[in-house]
N, C-alpha and C positions, 0 to 999 in steps of 0.2 A: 431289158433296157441297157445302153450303153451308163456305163457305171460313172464315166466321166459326166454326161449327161446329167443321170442321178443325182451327182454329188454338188452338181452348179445349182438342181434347181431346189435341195433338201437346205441348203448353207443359209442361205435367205431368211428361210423358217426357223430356223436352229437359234440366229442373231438375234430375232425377233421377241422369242419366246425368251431367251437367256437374256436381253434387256430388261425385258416384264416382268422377269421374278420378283421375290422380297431381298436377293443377294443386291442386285442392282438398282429398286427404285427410288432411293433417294441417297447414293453412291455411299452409304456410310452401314446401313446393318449388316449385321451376322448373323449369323443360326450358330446354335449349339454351344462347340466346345466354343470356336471362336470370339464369340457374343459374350462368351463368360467371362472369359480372361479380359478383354477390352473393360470390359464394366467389373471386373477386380483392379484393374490399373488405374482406371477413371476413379474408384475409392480412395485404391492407397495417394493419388495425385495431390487429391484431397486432404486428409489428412498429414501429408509433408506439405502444405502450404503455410505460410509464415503468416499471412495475413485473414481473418476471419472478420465479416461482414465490413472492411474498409478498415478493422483497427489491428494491435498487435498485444500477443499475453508477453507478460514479462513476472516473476515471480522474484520474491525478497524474504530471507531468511536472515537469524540472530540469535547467537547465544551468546551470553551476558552473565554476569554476577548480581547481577542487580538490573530491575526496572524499575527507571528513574524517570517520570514527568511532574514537568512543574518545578522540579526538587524536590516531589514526594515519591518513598519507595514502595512501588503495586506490589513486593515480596514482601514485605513485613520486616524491614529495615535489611534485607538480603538474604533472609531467613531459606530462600531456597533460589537456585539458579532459574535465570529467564530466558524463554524460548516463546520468539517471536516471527511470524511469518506472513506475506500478503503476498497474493495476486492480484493483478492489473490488467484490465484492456483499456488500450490506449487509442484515441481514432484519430486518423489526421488532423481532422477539424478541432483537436484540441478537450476535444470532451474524454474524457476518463473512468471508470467504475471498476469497484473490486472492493475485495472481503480481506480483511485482518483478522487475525485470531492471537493470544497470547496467552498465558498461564497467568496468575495472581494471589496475592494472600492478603489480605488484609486481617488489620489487629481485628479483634473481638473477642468475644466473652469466653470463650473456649478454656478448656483448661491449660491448652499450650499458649494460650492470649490469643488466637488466630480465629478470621471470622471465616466458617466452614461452609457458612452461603455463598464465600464469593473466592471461586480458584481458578475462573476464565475470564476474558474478554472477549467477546465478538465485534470484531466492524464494520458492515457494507457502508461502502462510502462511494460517494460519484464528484466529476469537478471538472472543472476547465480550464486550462492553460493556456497562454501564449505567451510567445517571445516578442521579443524588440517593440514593443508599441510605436507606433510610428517612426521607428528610425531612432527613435532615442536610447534603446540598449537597455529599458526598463521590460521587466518580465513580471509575469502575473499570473497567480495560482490562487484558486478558490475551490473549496473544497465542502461536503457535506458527512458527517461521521455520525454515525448513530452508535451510540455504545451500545451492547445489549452484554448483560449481565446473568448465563441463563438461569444461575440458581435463585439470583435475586432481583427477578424484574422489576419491582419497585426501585431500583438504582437506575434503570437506563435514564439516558436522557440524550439529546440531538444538539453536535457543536457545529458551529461553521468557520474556517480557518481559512483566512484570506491572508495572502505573503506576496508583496514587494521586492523585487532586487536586481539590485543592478553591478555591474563589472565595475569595477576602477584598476585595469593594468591585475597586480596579481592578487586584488585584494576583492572580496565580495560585501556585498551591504544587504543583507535582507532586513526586511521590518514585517511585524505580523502582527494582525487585529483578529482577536478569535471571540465571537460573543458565543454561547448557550444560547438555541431556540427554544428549548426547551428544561424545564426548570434542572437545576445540576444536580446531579446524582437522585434527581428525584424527590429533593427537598422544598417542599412547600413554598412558592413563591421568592424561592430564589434566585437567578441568574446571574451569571459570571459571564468575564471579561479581561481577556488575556491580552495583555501589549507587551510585546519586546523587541530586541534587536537582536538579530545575531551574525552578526560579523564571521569572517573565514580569509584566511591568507596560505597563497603558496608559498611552501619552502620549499627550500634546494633539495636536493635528491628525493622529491616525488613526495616531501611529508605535507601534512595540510592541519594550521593551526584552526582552532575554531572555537568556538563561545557564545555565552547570549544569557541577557540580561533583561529580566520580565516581571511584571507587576499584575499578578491575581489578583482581580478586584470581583466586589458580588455587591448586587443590589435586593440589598436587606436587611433588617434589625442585627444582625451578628456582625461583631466583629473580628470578621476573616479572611480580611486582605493579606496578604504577601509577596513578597520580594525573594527572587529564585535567581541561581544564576548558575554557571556551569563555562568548564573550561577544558580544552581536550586537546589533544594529537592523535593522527590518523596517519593510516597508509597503506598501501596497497600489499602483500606477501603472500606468496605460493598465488594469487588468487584469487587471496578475500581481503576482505577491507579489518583491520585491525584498527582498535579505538581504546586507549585509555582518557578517562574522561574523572571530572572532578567536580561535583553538583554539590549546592549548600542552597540554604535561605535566611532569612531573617526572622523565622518564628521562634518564639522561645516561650517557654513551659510559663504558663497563666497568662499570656498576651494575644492566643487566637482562640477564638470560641470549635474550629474545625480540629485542630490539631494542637492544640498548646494546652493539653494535659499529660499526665505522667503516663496515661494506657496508651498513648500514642505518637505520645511527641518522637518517638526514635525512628520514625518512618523520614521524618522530616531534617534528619541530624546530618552534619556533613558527610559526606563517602564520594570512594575512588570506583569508577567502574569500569571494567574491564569489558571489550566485546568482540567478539567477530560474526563480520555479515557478510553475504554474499548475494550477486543480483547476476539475475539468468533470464 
């Protein structure tokens, strides 16, 4: 047969067959090595994407001289340095979840004074955010925190912390209403109820004043209300956020049934705290 012949009427069949393969029939598979590498890249694409199921992780880290809430110190009046850290996913729609974790000491009966059940915190926490409420430049945070305490479960207990704030030029205005869902620290038909304010102002070369002034309150036969307050400067260096900061309250030794004795009152005593944190 003529070869030119041959080769017109072999081409036909050849296009045919080599559309119909598994290379060709739906213009995207591979075989083999090919297929491998594609679906290695498709992995790593993966894995370098910033966003995971519509939200985004952000992580927050701190070491400190002291952990101070409330104006009480969770070291045992600074007795040892605090290392504090969370992650976050954050999702457009304003909803929020993530884990805390921190170091602790509290007083107790120990021979150094120090309570040996309790040297952690754990947080999962979830919350919702948004900005400007209708145009008005007010912003809103609500938030769910479970403390877990793992040596001493009988301490956890569940807060909820709702925060207000709004811009005015270089100054900020937050206000916060934090109840207890559940009984505090675990104690019998107690619940607390946290109000303060805490104000913040920009200063000139990038410093930022800040403070805030709050009234622990508890519904229950004890007399263990308090008044906390705290007063700091901040700023940004190499990278992280530098903070000294300056916490006091109003308890004094035989006036609070929680903290106004001699085994404990020193958690509660004025101090300076020093910190650096950083957010990634």
């Amino acid at each position: 047969m003529n070869p030119t012949k041959f080769l017109l009427k072999a081409l036909p069949v050849a296009l045919a067959a080599t559309m119909m393969s598994p290379v060709w029939a739906d213009g995207e598979a591979e075989t083999g090595a090919a297929k491998a590498a594609k679906q290695s890249n498709q992995f790593v694409d993966y894995l370098d994407r910033e966003e995971v199921l519509g939200g985004k992780f952000s992580t927050w880290i701190e070491f400190a001289s002291d952990y101070v809430f409330r104006g009480e110190s969770e070291t045992n009046d600074g007795k040892i340095p605090s290392l504090k850290g969370a992650i976050t996913w954050s999702h457009s729609s304003g909803i929020y979840l993530g884990y805390y974790l921190a170091n602790n000491l509290f007083p107790g009966g120990s021979a150094d004074g120090d309570n040996d059940n309790i040297n952690a915190i754990y947080g999962p926490y979830v919350g919702y955010t948004t900005k400007d409420i209708a145009g008005t430049g007010i912003n809103f945070n609500s938030m769910l925190f479970q403390y877990i305490y793992p040596s001493d479960t009988d301490s956890n207990y569940l807060e909820m912390f709702n925060y207000v704030d709004k811009q005015f030029g270089s100054v900020n205005i937050k206000l916060e209403y934090s109840p207890t869902i559940t009984d505090w620290f675990g104690v019998d038909g107690v619940q607390s109820h946290n109000v303060a304010i805490h104000p913040s102002i920009a200063l000139p070369y990038d410093f930022n004043l800040s403070g805030g002034i709050g009234r622990q309150m508890f519904e229950s036969q004890y007399d263990a209300d308090w008044t906390h307050w705290n007063l700091g400067i901040s700023r940004n260096v190499f990278g992280f956020n530098v903070d000294v900061r300056y916490h006091d309250t109003d308890i004094k030794v035989g006036d609070n049934d929680f903290y106004g004795f001699e085994s404990n009152n020193q958690i509660v005593d004025s101090r300076v705290v020093f910190g650096v944190s950083k957010s990634f």
